[in-house]
Structures are given as C-alpha cells and as structure tokens.
N, C-alpha and C positions, 0 to 999 in steps of 0.2 A: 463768375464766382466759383465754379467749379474747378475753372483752371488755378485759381491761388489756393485749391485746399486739396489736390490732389486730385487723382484717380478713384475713382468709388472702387473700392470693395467689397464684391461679389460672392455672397456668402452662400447658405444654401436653400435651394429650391425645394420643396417638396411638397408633397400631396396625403390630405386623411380624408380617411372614408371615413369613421367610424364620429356621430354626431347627428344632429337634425335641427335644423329651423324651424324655430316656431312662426307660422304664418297669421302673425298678428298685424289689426291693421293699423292704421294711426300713424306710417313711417314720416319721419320730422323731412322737409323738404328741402332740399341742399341751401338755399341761400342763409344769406344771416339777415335779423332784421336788429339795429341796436333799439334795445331800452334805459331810457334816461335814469331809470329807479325811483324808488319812491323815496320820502325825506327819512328816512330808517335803515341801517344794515342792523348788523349782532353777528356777535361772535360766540361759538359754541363750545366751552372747552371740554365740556362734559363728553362728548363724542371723540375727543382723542384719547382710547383707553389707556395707551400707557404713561400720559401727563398726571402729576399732582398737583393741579394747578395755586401757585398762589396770588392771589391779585394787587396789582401793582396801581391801580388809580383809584380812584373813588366816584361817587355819583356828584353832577356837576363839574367835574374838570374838562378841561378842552383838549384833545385829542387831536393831531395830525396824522393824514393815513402812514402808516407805521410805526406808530405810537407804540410799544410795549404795554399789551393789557394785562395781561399774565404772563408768569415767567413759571417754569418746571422746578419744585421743590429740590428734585434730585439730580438736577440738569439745571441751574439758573441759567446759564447763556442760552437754553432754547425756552424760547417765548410766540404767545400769539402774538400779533397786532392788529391796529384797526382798521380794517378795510375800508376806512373813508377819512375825511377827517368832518369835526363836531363835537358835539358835548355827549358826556356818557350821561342817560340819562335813567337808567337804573342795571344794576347789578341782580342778577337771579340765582339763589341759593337754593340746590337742592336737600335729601337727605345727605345726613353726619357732612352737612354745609360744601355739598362739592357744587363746586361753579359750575352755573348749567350756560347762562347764558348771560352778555355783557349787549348792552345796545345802544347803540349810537344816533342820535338825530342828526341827521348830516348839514354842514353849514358851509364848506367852501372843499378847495381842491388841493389844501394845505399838506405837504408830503416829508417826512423825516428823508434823510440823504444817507444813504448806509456808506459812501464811499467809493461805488467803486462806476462812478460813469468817466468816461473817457481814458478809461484803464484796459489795459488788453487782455483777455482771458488768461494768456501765457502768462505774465506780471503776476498772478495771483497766486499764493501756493495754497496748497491741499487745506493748510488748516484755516486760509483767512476765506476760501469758498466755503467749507463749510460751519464757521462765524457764522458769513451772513447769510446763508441758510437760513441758521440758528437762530440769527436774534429778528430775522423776516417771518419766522416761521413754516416756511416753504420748505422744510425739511418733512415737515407732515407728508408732501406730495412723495416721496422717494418712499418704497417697499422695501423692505429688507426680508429676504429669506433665508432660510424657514421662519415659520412662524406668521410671516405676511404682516411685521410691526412696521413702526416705522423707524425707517433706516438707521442705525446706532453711529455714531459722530466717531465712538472709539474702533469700530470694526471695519476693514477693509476690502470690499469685495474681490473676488475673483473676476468680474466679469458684472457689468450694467446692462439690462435688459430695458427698452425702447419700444412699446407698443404702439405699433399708429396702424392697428387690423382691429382691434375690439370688432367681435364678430356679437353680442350678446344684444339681443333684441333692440332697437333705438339707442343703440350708446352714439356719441359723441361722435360723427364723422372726422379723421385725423386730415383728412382733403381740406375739409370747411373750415376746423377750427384754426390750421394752419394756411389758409388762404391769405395772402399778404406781409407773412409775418418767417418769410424767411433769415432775415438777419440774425432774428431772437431766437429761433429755432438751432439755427448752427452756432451762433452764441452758448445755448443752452449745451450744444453737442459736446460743443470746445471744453465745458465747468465741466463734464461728466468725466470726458476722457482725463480730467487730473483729480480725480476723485479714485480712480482706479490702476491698478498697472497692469490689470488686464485688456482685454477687448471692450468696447460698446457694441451689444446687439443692436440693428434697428430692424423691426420685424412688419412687413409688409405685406397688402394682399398682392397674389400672384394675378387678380382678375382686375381691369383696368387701367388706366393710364397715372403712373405715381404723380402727385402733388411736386408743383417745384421746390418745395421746403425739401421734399425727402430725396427727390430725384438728382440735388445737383449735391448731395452731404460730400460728395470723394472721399476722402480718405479720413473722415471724422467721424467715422461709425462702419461697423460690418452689415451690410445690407441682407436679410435676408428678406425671400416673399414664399408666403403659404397660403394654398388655395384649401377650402372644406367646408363644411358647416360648423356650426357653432357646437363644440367650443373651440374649434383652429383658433380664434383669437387672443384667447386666452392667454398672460404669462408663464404659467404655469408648463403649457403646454409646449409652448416654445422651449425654454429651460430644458425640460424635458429631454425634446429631439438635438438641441444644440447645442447645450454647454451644462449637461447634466451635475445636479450638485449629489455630492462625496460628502461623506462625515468630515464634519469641519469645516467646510464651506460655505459659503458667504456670499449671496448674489442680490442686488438691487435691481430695483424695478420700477420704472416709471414712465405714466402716460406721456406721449408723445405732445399734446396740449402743454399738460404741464412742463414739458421739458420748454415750451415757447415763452411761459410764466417764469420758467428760473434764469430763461436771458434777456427775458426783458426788465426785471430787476438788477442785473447786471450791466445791460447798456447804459439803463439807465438812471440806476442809481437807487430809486425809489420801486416803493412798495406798487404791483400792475395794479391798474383801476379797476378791470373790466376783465372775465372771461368768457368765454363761449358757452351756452348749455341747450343742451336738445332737451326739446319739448313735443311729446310722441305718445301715440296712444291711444283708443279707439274712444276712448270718453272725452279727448280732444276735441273743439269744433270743429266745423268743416273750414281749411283752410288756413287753422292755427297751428297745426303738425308743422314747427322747423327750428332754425337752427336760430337761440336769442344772444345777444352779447349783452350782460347783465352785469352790473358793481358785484363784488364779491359779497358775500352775508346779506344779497339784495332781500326783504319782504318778499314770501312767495306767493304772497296777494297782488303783488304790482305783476307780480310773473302770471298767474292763474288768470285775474279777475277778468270775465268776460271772454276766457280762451278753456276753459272745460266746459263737463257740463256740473249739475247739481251733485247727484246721489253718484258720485266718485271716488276712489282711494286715489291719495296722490304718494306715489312712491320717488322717494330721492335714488337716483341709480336707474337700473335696471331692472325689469319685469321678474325678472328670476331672483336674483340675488339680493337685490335693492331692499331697504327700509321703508317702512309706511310713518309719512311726515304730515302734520298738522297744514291745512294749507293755510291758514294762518301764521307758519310759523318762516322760517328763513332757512337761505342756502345754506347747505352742509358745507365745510371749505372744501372738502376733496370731492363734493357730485359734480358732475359732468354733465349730466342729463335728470331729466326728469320723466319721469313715467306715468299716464293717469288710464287706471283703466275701471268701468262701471261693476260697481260693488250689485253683484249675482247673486239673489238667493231663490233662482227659478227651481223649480222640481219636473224630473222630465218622464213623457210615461218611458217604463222598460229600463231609464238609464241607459247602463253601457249593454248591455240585453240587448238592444235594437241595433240590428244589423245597419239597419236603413238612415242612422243619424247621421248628421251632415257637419256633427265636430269632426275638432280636429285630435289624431292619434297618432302617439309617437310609434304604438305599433304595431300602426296599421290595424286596428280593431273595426272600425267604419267601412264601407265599402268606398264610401266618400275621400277617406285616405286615401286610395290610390290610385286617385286623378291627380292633376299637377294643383297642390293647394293655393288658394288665392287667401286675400287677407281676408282676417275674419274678427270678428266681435267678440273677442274673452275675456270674460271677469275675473272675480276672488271665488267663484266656485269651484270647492276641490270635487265631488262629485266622487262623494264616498267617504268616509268616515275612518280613523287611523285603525290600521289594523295591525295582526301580529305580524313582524318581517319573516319572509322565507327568503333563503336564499337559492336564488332560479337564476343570476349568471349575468341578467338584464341590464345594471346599474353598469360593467362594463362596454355597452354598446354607445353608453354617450360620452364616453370620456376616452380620448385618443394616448392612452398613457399604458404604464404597463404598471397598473395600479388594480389589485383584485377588490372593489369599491365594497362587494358584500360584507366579504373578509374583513378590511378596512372597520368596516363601521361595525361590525362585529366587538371587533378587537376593543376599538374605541368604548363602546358600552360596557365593556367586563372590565376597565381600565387598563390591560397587558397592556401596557404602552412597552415595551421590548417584541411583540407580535405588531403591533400597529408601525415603528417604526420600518421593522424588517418589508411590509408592506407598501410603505412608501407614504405615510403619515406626512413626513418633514417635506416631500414632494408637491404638496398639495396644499391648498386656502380653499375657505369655504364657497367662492363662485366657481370651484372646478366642480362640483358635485349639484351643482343647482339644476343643471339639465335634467341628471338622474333623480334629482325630488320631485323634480316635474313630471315626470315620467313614473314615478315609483305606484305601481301597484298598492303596497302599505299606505299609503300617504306619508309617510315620513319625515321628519322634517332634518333633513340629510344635513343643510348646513347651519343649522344650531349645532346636530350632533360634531361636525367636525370644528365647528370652530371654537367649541368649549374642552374638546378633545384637544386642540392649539395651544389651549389658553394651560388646563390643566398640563402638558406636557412642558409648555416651557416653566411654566412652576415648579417643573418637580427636576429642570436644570439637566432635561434630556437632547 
C-alpha cells in the first residue's frame, strides 16, 4: 500500500521537557472488546454549541442510521443524524425549547446512502466532501482554529492537523482504535488533503513502534513524531512548534480515530455503526480498564453496568479536561473515552503540611514525589478551597508553548482581549490549560476561564 501512495514524508522530530504525567491508575488495556449495545442510542444537539438546532422528525417516525434528525437553522445543509436506525421514541426539550436530546429505540441496521461508495476520494471535489460531511454530520468531528469550533464549511485552512499522540490521561489509544482499519484511515487521509491546499500534519509519538494505519500514509500526510509528557499531545501544542497560526489564519484539527470515521463513511457510503472508546480509571473494576467498540449515542448504562464501582463520577473525555455525565445518560458524539474516577471527600491530618504524604504532586511538594510514581487512586478532591490568584510563573511549566498562562488569564478576567490576544489567547483552547488547573495552587478553574474568554472573544469578532 505504501508503494501506490508514495514516499512518507518526514516532517519534524522533536522533544519538550516542560509538562507532567499524572500517575493515575485505571489505564484502559490495549485490546478491544466489542459491545452489541443496548436497544437505545440519542443524539445530543444541545452539546454542539454553535448549532441552532431545528428538528426535522417527530416522535414515532422510523429513522434509518443517517436519517437527518436535526438540521442547523443558520447552516441547513449541516445536520445531526441517527446513529442507528428505529423509531424516534421521544424528543427532549430544554430551556427557551433548545433540543437537548432525541432518542432512538433501535430496531434493524437500516442505513441512508449519501453517495459516494465505490467513488475514488480524487472524483470528489472540495464542495461535495464537505456536503457529505455536512448532511452526515461528521463535520462536528473537524476543529477549527482559533476558537476550537467546529470547522466552518465557508473558511479554508492553511494547513490540517492529525492527532494520533493524545498524551492526556486515558484518551483513546490512535494504535488500538486504528487497528484493522487502515483503508478508512488513508481514505480519511485522502478527503483532508482536498479540503486544504495546504499540508496535512500527522503528529505521532516519537516512543514505540507506529501502527500500520500511520506507518505506511507516504505521501498523504506530513509525518511528524513528539516525544514529552502531557500536554506533548495536545493540538494545540503541535500547531505551535510546526505550523504556527498568524492573524488571519485558519487551521483544522482532527483526531486521528475520527479521521478513520470520515473514511469509512466514504467507502462506504453510509453513516459508521460503531466507534472505539476507552474506558479507564481507578473507580473502574478490576479488569474492566480497555479499549470498547460501542454504536455511537450507545446508553452509558450498557457501557458502565457492572464495569465501575458505586459512589463514582463518570466523566465523558479526559480526567483533566473532560465533562461529568449522568451515567444514565449516553455517548457525547465527539467522546473518545470515558473516564471514571471515586468521588473523594476524605479529610487528611496536616493536608499539604505533611511532608511524609504519599500523594501525588506536580511539584514535587511530597517526598513521596520524588520516587518514580506509580499509579495511584485519585478522586474529585481539590484539597483546598479557591483562593486569590498570585502570579508566581507556575502555570508556565505545564504548558510547552510560549504562552505567559498567568498573564493570559489575567488578561482574560479584566476582558483586554487586545492584551489576551497579544499573549497568545487565539493559540490556545481550553484542554491546553487543564494541566495548569490541576496543578494551580488557587484552585482555579483555568478552563472555564479560558473557554468563556473563547466564547466572549469570538463574539466580539476578534
């Protein structure tokens, strides 16, 4: 395969010091186990913020997976669909009536046909891949920067960025998810590269042996590999070091997973059944930490039951960054992973005072710290109470950018959004700062501040 797509190209290597791993334990297990799901998905429209959603079927109609559930007031060619097919068996209406959530009772494996199986990536132009994006709704999966929305159909990037390193506590292994599924993967590759008339990054770890999905791309992506602690994995971070954005600039972003999801609706025609999702976390069973292949909008009861423990938080995403989800409730489209870890309201003598405790510290406060850490049992205890911010320099040490984070969030609280951008505001989304909330002294809560600072900044059409 490598030989009919070229020579890979060898982009660039490099190494950061400056991050920390948190040694939490619960890590999801390399293999995959599939789940058949349970007789329910739903779709969420309320969680894609910048959707109006308006809805396009009713309760009681019959749904095939692809089905058009909602369609974008201000965008009608970009719409969810139904990640199964069955009867819609109620519509869920929040306040001033925003669709929170549509649910489906699954009844067969019936699939809409967008067009394009047995069509060559090449055959396709720019505006009819991103159509069926559009009316797939898998445009949701594509980032667009600054801002961290999702990708805008009218703007054209400089340059597509390919994460298959997620360095960020139990995310999504790009090895596991992409196991088997190289066709759809360089499929995927092929729709990006005519989405752009720039480069595709693909950004890789520099530590082990690469997946055949990314190892035979040649010449349908620029290959890069970075070795670090977290956040090395991050978008953001990559950007950054290799194709830094300029006023006016325009770059997309998207998980490597996902990129396997937008070719496999292209092979073949129809909406994917089925993605990958880690399932990780010290409130985990023993032996249920791995990698699941679940319907999409699967019930995260079919996902959970019998695989956490009781008195749990189940977060969608990541430890740091991540949402806390009902476990009653269903897949987010764009989680990856799930995260469960034992809701903590222990009290300890002395706290952070005791030299001799056997937490873990970003630095280095324990003496315990500065053995080689093994995994450990963390909760939802902040273990301290929100304080005034000082700025002491700290919030820098987790974030491998050249971004002054104090400053930053400074800036951000007084509204100077002309001081926040000069800083490097448009550089950044709110999982590059999560390290530093974890770490923060204050307690702060780093990425609400920046991501309301996102929200306010592109309102005000900066």
């Amino acid at each position: 395969m490598s030989a009919s797509i070229g020579q890979t190209q060898v982009g660039r290597n490099f190494s950061l010091r400056y991050g920390f791993d948190i040694p939490l334990a619960g890590r999801p297990a390399a293999g995959i186990e599939a789940l058949p799901g349970g007789p329910r998905v739903a779709v969420m429209p309320a969680e894609i913020a910048e959707m109006k959603a308006r809805v396009r079927i009713a309760v009681g109609d019959r749904v095939k997976r692809g089905t058009p559930l909602v369609a974008d007031k201000r965008n009608p060619a970009f719409r969810l669909c139904a990640p199964a097919a069955g009867r819609v068996i109620s519509v869920e209406l929040g306040p001033r009536r925003v669709v929170e959530r549509i649910v489906i009772e699954r009844e067969s494996d019936e699939a809409e046909d967008f067009g394009t199986a047995g069509r060559s990536i090449e055959s396709l132009s720019r505006e009819e891949l991103l159509g069926v994006l559009q009316a797939s709704g898998l445009l949701t999966l594509i980032e667009q920067r600054p801002y961290g929305t999702i990708a805008n159909p009218q703007a054209k990037p400089k340059s597509i960025f390919v994460n298959a390193m997620a360095t960020a506590p139990f995310s999504v292994d790009a090895g596991v998810a992409l196991f088997g599924r190289v066709a759809e993967f360089h499929a995927g590759l092929r729709a990006l590269g005519r989405l752009t008339d720039g480069p595709v990054h693909l950004v890789a770890p520099a530590s082990g042996v690469l997946p055949e999905a990314i190892a035979t791309i040649g010449s349908l992506a620029r290959l890069h590999t970075v070795l670090g602690p977290h956040p090395a994995g991050n978008t953001s971070v990559h950007i950054h070091h290799i194709d830094p954005i300029r006023p006016g600039d325009v770059v997309w972003a998207v998980k490597a997973a996902d990129v396997a999801a937008i070719g496999t609706l292209l092979l073949s025609g129809r909406f994917p059944p089925e993605r990958v999702v880690a399932l990780g976390g010290p409130a985990v069973a023993d032996g249920k930490a791995r990698h699941y292949r679940v319907p999409w909008g699967c019930s995260l009861a079919d996902l959970l039951t019998g695989r956490i423990l009781e008195d749990a938080r189940v977060i969608a995403g990541d430890v740091l960054s991540g949402a806390a989800v009902p476990r009653d409730g269903y897949l987010p489209l764009r989680a990856t992973s799930i995260t469960v870890i034992p809701e903590d309201r222990s009290r300890h003598l002395l706290a952070w005072a005791n030299p001799f405790a056997t937490g873990v510290s970003a630095s280095r406060l324990f003496l315990s710290s500065w053995r080689r850490p093994k995994p450990q049992v963390l909760g939802t205890n902040r273990h301290g109470a929100v304080r005034a911010m000082i700025v002491t320099g700290l919030y820098d040490r987790f974030l491998p950018m050249r971004v002054r984070l104090d400053f930053l969030i400074r800036a951000i609280l007084a509204r100077d959004w002309e001081e926040a951008v000069q800083l490097g505001l448009l550089e950044i989304v709110p999982e590059d700062v999560a390290l530093a909330a974890y770490a923060c002294p204050s307690k702060m809560d780093l990425v609400g501040i920046v991501r309301e600072g996102l929200r306010l900044a592109a309102a005000e059409g900066i």
